[in-house]
C-alpha positions, 0 to 999 in steps of 0.5 A: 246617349249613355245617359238616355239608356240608363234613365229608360233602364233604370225606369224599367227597371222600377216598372217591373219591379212594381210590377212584381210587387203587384202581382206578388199583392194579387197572388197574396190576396188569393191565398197563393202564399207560397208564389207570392213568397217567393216574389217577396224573396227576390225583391228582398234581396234588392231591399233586404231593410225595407219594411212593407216588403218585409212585412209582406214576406214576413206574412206569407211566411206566416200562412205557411206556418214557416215560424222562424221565417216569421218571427225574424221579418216581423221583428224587421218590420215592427218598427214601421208596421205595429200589426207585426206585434200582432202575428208575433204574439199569435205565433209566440203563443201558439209555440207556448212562449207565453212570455214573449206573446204576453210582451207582444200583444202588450206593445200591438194593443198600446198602439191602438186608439182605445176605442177600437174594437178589437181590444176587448178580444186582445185583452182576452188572448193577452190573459190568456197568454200571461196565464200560459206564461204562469202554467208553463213553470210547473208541467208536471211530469207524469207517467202516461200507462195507456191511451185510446182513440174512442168516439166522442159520443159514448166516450165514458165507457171506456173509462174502467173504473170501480164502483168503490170511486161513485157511479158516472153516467153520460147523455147527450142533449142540445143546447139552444137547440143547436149544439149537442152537449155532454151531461154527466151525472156522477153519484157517491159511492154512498149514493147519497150526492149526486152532481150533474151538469144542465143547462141553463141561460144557454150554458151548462152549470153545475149542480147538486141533490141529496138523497132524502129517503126514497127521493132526489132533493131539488137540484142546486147550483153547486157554487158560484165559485164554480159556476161563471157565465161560461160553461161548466161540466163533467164534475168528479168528487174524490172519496174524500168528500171535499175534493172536486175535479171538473171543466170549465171553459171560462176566462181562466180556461187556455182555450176550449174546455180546461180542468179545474181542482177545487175543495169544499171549505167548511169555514165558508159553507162554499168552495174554494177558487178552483183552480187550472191544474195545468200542463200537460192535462190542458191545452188549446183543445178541450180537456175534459172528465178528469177521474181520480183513483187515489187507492190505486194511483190511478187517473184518466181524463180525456181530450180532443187535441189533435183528433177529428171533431167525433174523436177523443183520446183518452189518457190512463195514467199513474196518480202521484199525491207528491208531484213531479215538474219538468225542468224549465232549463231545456224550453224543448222538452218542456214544450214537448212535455205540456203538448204530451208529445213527450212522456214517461210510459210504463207497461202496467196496463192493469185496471181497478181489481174487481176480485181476489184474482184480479189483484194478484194480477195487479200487484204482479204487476207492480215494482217495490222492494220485498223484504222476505229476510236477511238474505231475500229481497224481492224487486217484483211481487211475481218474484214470489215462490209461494202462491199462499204468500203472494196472496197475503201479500196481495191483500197486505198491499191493498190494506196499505192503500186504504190505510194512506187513503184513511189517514188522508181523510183523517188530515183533511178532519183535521183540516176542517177542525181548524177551520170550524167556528160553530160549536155543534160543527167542532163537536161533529167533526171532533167524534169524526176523528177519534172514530178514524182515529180508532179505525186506523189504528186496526187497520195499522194492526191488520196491515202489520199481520198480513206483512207477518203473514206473507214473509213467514209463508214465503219463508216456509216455502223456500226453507223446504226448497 
C-alpha cells in the first residue's frame, strides 16, 4: 500500500511540475516575464543544474534587464544550450565589456552552420564589439563647461560660436522621401570653401565647392577616404585648413552616427583615414556636429542618447590639444566616464568674445598663475586692481592664443613640406613658411609688450595704494 502512494505521489508530483513549466512556457510567450521568473525560480530550486530550466530563467531575467542574474544562468546554460553566447555578448556589449561580448559572439557564431542567415549581421555586432574593446582603453577624460536640451530641428543655433571659426548653416530635407535628414553647410572663414552634405543613391555624402569669383564651383565629393555607402554628414574644417571633423554611420561607427577626425594630406592629394575619436563623445546613439574652438579651448558636439526622438543635447566643453585618459583600473568609472554620466565641470560658462567687454569678462573667468612682482602673484585675472592693467592683460592673453594657433599652423607647413615631392608645391609651401615664420616673430614681439604693458600698470597702481 506504501508502494502505491508514493508511485501516484511521485506521478503527481512530475504532472504539476510539468504542469508549471508549461504554464511558465505560456506566460513567457506573452511577454509576463516577470510571472514566468518566478516559476522558473522554484523549479530551480528543485533542479539548480538543469540546463533549459536555466536558460529559460536566464531569459526572463534578460527581458527584465536583471543582467547579473543573466549572465550567471546563461553561463550554466552555455554548455547545452549555444544561444546562451548569444544574449551574453548582446548583455557584455550593452554593459561596454567589449572584451567579453568580442569572445561570446565568437564562440555563438562557431556553432552556426556557415550558411545561416544570420552571420552576416553577427560579423557586424561582433566588429563592432572588437572596436568597443579598442576604444574603451583610452576614454578620454574631459571637462564638460555646459549643456542643454534643444530641439532637434533648429538644434545648431544654439551653438554660439564666432564668426572668426567659418559660418555653418542647417536645413532639413527628406531622403527617399521618407525620412527628414540634416544638411549642413559649413563655409571658411575666408568664405573661400564650402563643405556640405547632400544626398545621393539614398545616402548623404559629403561634398565640396570653391569660390570663383563672384560664383560657387560644381560640387565634388570630398574623398573616398571619407564618403562610404553608409551616410556621411555635418562636416567642420578647423582654421588650420587640413583638419575635418564629421559623422559617419558606416562600419566603424559603435552604432547610429559616430564622430570621425580626419587630415588632409598634401603628399596624396586625399585625406587620411578618418579616424573614430572615441568615448565619451561616441556611443550607441547618434553623435553628431563636432566644432572646435582652438583659440578659445573651446568645443561642442551633440547627441541624442538618452533624449526623445526631437530632442538632443548638446555638450559645451574645454578643447585640450594635450589629452587626458581615464584609468583602465577602476572598469566603474571608466563606464561611467565613456557613457558621460561621469565628468569633470567647471563653472566657466563664457562664450567666444565678440567684443573688448566681452573678453574682459572671460578672461575673469579664467585660472592661471599672474606674476605681477616679486611679492605679487595672481591665481584669478578678476585679482586685478588696476581696470587699465586688467585690460592689457585681457588682449596679452588673447595675443597668446593666436600666437599657439599661428605656430600650430606653422607645424602643420612643415609637416606638409616634408611630405611635398612636386617642386613648385615646395617652393609654395616654403614662401608659407618663412612668412609665418616673420609674423610670429611680431606676434612674440606684441605679445612680450602687452605682459610689460599689464605688470607696469598694475604696478603703478598698487605702489599709490
Amino acid at each position: 500500500m506504501k508502494r502505491k502512494f508514493l508511485i501516484v505521489f511521485f506521478f503527481f508530483t512530475t504532472l504539476v511540475s510539468a504542469q508549471t513549466a508549461s504554464q511558465a512556457e505560456s506566460l513567457f510567450n506573452n511577454k509576463k516575464y516577470s510571472e514566468a521568473k518566478s516559476i522558473y525560480e522554484n523549479l530551480l530550486r528543485k533542479k539548480p543544474n538543469d540546463f533549459l530550466l536555466n536558460y529559460k530563467y536566464a531569459r526572463c531575467c534578460y527581458e527584465l534587464k536583471n543582467d547579473e542574474l543573466a549572465i550567471k544562468h546563461f553561463e550554466i546554460a552555455a554548455p547545452k544550450f549555444s544561444q546562451s553566447n548569444f544574449y551574453l555578448a548582446e548583455i557584455y556589449y550593452n554593459n561596454y565589456n567589449f572584451e567579453l561580448a568580442s569572445q561570446a559572439y565568437k564562440i555563438y557564431i562557431s556553432n552556426l552552420d556557415s550558411l545561416d542567415k544570420q552571420i552576416t549581421g553577427l560579423n557586424k555586432k561582433l566588429k563592432n564589439a572588437e572596436l568597443g574593446a579598442k576604444l574603451i582603453r583610452r576614454v578620454e577624460d574631459i571637462t564638460i563647461i555646459d549643456s542643454i536640451i534643444v530641439n532637434k530641428i533648429d538644434f545648431l543655433k544654439f551653438y554660439k560660436i564666432g564668426k572668426e571659426l567659418g559660418s555653418i548653416e542647417q536645413k532639413r530635407f527628406k531622403l527617399n522621401n521618407r525620412q527628414v535628414v540634416d544638411k549642413i553647410s559649413f563655409t571658411t572663414q575666408r568664405n573661400d570653401r564650402m563643405f556640405f552634405s547632400d544626398s545621393i543613391h539614398n545616402n548623404t555624402d559629403i561634398f565640396s565647392s570653391i569660390k570663383l569669383l563672384n560664383e560657387w564651383s560644381l560640387p565634388i565629393s570630398i574623398s573616398s577616404k571619407i564618403n562610404t555607402d553608409a551616410n556621411e554628414n555635418y562636416p567642420f574644417l578647423l582654421l588650420d585648413g587640413i583638419t575635418m571633423y564629421f559623422a559617419s554611420d558606416g562600419v566603424n561607427s559603435l552604432g547610429g552616427y559616430d564622430i570621425f577626425v580626419t587630415k588632409y594630406s598634401s603628399v596624396t592629394q586625399d585625406y587620411l583615414q578618418p579616424e573614430n575619436i572615441g568615448f565619451p563623445f561616441n556611443s550607441f546613439a547618434n553623435d553628431y556636429m563636432m566644432i572646435v574652438d582652438e583659440q578659445n579651448n573651446l568645443a561642442w558636439f551633440a547627441t541624442d542618447r538618452n533624449q526623445p526622438s526631437t530632442k538632443v543635447i548638446i555638450y559645451k566643453f574645454v578643447f585640450n590639444e594635450t589629452k587626458t585618459y581615464v584609468s583602465n583600473d577602476d572598469f566603474v568609472n571608466l563606464k561611467q566616464t565613456a557613457l558621460l554620466k561621469s565628468y569633470k565641470k567647471t563653472l566657466d560658462k563664457s562664450i567666444v568674445p565678440t567684443n573688448e567687454d566681452n573678453k574682459i569678462t572671460a578672461f575673469l573667468k579664467n585660472e592661471s598663475k599672474i606674476i605681477i612682482n616679486d611679492s605679487t602673484i595672481y591665481n584669478k585675472p578678476n585679482e586685478f586692481k588696476s581696470k587699465e592693467a586688467l585690460k592689457s592683460y585681457a588682449e596679452y592673453s588673447e595675443f597668446a592664443s593666436n600666437l599657439k594657433l599661428q605656430q600650430k599652423e606653422l607645424q602643420n607647413l612643415r609637416y606638409q613640406y616634408g611630405n611635398i615631392e612636386n617642386t613648385e608645391s615646395i617652393k609654395q609651401i616654403s614662401d608659407k613658411i618663412l612668412e609665418k615664420e616673420q609674423y610670429l616673430i611680431k606676434l612674440e614681439i606684441a605679445k612680450n609688450q602687452k605682459e610689460i604693458i599689464y605688470i607696469n600698470e598694475e604696478n603703478k597702481y598698487l605702489q599709490k595704494r
